[in-house]
N, C-alpha and C positions, 0 to 999 in steps of 0.2 A: 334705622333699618336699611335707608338708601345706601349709607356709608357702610354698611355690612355686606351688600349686596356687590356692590363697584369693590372692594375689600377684596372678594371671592373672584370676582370674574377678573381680577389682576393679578391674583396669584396664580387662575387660572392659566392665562395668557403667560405669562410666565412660568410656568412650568411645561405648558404644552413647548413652548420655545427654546426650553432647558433641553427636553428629549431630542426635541430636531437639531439643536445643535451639537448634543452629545451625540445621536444618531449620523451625522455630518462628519464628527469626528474620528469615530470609528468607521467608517467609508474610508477615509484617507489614511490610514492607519493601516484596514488593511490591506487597499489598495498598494499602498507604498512598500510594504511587509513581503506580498507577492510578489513587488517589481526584483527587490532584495533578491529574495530567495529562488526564485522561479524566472528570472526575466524574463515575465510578462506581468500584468496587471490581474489578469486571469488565473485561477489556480486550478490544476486537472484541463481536460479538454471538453471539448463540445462534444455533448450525445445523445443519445435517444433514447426513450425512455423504451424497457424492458423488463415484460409481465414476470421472468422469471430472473435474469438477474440484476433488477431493476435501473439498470441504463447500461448503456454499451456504447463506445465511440462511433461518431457515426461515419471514418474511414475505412471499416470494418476491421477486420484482421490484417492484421499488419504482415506482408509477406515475408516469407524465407527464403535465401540462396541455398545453392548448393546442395537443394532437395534430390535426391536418386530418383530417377524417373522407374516407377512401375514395370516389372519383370514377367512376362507370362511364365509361368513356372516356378517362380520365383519372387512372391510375395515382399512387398517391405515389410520392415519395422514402423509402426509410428510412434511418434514421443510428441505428446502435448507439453506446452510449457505454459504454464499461468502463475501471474504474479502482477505485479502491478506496473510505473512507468521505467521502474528499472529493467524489468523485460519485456516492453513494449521497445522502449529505447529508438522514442521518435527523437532525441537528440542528433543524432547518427543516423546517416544511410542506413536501410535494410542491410544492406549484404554487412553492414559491422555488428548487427543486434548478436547478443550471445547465441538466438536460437540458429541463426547464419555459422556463427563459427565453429558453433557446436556439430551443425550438420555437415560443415564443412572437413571437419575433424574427423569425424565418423564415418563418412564415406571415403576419405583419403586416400586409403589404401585399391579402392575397388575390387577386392574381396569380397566374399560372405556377405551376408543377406544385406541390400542398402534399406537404407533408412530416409526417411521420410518425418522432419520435425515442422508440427504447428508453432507459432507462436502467436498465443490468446492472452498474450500482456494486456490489460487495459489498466493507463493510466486513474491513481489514486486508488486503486480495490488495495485491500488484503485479505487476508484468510478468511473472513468473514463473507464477503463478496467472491471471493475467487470459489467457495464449497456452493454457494450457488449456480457461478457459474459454470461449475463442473457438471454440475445435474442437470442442466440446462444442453449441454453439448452431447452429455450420453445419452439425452433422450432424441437428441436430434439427426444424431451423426450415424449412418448407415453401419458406420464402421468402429466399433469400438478400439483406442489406443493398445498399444500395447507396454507403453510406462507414461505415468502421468509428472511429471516434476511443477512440484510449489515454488518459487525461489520468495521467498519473503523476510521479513524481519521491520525494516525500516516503515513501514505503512502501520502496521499492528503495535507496534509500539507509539508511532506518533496520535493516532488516534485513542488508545487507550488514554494518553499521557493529555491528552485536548478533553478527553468527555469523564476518564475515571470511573468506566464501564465496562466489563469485561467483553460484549459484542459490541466496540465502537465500532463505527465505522466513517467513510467519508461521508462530509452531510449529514450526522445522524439525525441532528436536531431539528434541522431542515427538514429531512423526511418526515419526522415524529409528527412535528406538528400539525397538518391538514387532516393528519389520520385519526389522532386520538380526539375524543370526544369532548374529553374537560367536565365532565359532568360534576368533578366535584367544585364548580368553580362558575360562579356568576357569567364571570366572561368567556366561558367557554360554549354559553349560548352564539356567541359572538366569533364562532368561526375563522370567517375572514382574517380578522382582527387578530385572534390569538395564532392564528397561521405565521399569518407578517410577523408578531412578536418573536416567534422562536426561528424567524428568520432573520428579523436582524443585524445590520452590522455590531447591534454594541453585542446581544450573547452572543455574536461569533469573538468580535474581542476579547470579550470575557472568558468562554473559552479556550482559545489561542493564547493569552496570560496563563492560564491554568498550566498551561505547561513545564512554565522557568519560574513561577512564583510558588505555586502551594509545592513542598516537598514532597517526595515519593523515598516512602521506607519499605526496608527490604519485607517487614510483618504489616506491611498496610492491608486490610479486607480487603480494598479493590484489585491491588497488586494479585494476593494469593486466589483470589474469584476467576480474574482474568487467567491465570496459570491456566490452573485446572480446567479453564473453558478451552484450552487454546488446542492440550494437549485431547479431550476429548476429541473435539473437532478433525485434531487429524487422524486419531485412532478410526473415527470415522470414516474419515477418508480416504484412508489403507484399506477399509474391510469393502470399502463402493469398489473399488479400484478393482481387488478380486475379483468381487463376484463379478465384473466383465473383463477376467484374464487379464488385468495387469497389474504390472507393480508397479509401486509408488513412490516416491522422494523428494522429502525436505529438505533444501539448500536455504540453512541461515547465513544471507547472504552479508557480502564484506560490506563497512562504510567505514568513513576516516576516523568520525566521531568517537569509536569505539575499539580498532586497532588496541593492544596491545602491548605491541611493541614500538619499533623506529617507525616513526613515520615524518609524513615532509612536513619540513619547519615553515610555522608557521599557514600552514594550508586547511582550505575548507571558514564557509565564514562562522558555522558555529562553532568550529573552534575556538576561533579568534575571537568571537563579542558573546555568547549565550552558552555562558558555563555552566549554569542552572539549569538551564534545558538540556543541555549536555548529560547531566546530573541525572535526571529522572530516567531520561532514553535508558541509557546505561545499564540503570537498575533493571529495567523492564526488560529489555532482551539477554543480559546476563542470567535472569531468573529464569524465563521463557527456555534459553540454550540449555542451562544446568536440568531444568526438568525433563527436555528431551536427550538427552546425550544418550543415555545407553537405549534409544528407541531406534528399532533395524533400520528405520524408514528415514532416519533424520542424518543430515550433514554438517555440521558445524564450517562454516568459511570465512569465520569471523579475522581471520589473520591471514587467508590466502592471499594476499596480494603486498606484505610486507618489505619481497623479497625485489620489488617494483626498482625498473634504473629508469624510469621517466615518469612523469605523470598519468594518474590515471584516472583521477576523479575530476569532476568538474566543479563549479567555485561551492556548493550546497555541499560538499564532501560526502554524495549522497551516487547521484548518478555516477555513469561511468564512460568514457570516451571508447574511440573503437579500440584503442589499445589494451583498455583494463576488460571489457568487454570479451576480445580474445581471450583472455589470460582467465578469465573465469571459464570459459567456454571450455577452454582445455583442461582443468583443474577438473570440471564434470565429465568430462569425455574417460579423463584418468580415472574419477572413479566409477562410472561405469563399468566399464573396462577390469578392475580389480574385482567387479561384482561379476562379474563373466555374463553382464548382458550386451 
């Protein structure tokens, strides 16, 4: 019974050692994965937490150039922009963010009514966070917008492609767990405990693999789940929009990964090493675009920037420098402009 006993408390001892060094392992992993992808160790930024859209950077709102100062008589326009760190675009000075060139654009002329653009990017949201964050700002803000622009694609697809849930979002799992109960589960007595679990380095590994390992088909349930949620969501968000007098616009926005046509040899690192993960992206926002196309509200800009005689992406094929940044700013301005607002 001794020898059964020391038996147990050595497997024990070894298994608990198996976790902390698998646990160890995945620390560095994704550590290293972030330095890669992000050049930082960190992924997304530092924030705060937020009752209604559950965190917020804690730089606040990222300023705008080229804002039109306020008319007596003569009222602006405002245009919110939310999206995630592609229109935060703390890579680059403010005055390069799209919502700067955009403003900048727009006001050019000094003509006709100026305008006035927020830019409410916060790093790592997508659609899911960003319709939060929308109701969050109309309840707060004196002044309701008068066009709201999404620019998204690249967030919605990578979380989908991480959880294979049609409301991923960043952290989901991380969030989940201190909230749900676990009642159907011994250890969900055990709170703390099952918190830390689905926090994690190894289920973050394990989901971060999920992305270039398990395949994504074009008839996958999660695949056609997520569709269908994505396009409610903004049908949604078209009718909020209204009901506080303004209109609304989806810009699926450019990345390298998914390009088309010519694009620069050799660029972007997931081109180069994670063709798998390349793979799933693809399907996801190629389904996502085709659902929306003939929606009034949506823009496809999946190939705006083919036409590019410099670089414009940075090494993730993902963000964009101040030059591609311009070059989208104006691509929106253009269409604006054709929509006669």
């Amino acid at each position: 019974m001794k020898k059964f006993g020391r038996f147990l408390l050595t497997l024990l001892k070894w298994a608990v050692l198996t976790l902390v060094l698998l646990e160890i392992l995945c620390f560095l992993l994704i550590t290293v994965s972030n330095l890669m992808l992000f050049g930082s160790i960190w992924k997304g930024s530092q924030v705060h937490y937020d009752p209604y859209a559950q965190y917020l950077n804690v730089k606040g709102v990222r300023p705008t150039a080229h804002n039109a100062p306020e008319q007596e008589g003569q009222p602006a326009r405002h245009i919110w922009m939310l999206g995630g760190s592609t229109t935060r675009c703390e890579g680059v000075p403010h005055e390069q963010s799209i919502a700067s060139y955009l403003s900048q654009r727009l006001n050019a002329s000094g003509q006709g009514q100026p305008v006035v653009v927020a830019n409410f990017g916060e790093n790592t949201f997508n659609s899911v966070m960003e319709a939060k964050y929308l109701q969050k700002l109309l309840m707060d803000s004196p002044r309701p917008p008068d066009l709201v622009i999404f620019y998204d694609g690249a967030n919605d697809c990578i979380y989908f492609n991480e959880y294979r849930l049609p409301h991923a979002h960043y952290a989901y799992r991380r969030l989940q767990g201190p909230i749900e109960s676990y009642r159907g589960s011994f250890l969900g007595l055990f709170k703390p405990f099952t918190a830390a679990l689905y926090s994690s380095y190894t289920f973050e590994t394990c989901d971060r693999l999920r992305q270039g390992i398990v395949p994504l088909t074009e008839d996958d349930p999660a695949l056609l789940s997520m569709r269908g949620a994505i396009k409610r969501r903004y049908d949604h968000l078209q009718r909020l929009a209204a009901a506080y007098g303004a209109k609304f616009i989806v810009f699926w926005q450019p990345l390298m990964w998914v390009e088309t046509g010519r694009r620069d040899r050799g660029g972007g690192l997931i081109n180069a090493r994670f063709h798998n993960f390349k793979e799933n992206f693809g399907k996801c926002y190629d389904a996502v675009a085709a659902d929306l196309e003939k929606e009034p509200y949506f823009v496809n800009f999946q190939n705006i920037l083919l036409s590019r005689q410099e670089p414009v992406y940075d090494a993730d094929g993902v963000h964009l420098n101040g030059v591609g940044n311009r070059l989208v700013a104006e691509a929106m301005a253009r269409v604006l402009v054709e929509r006669g607002w």
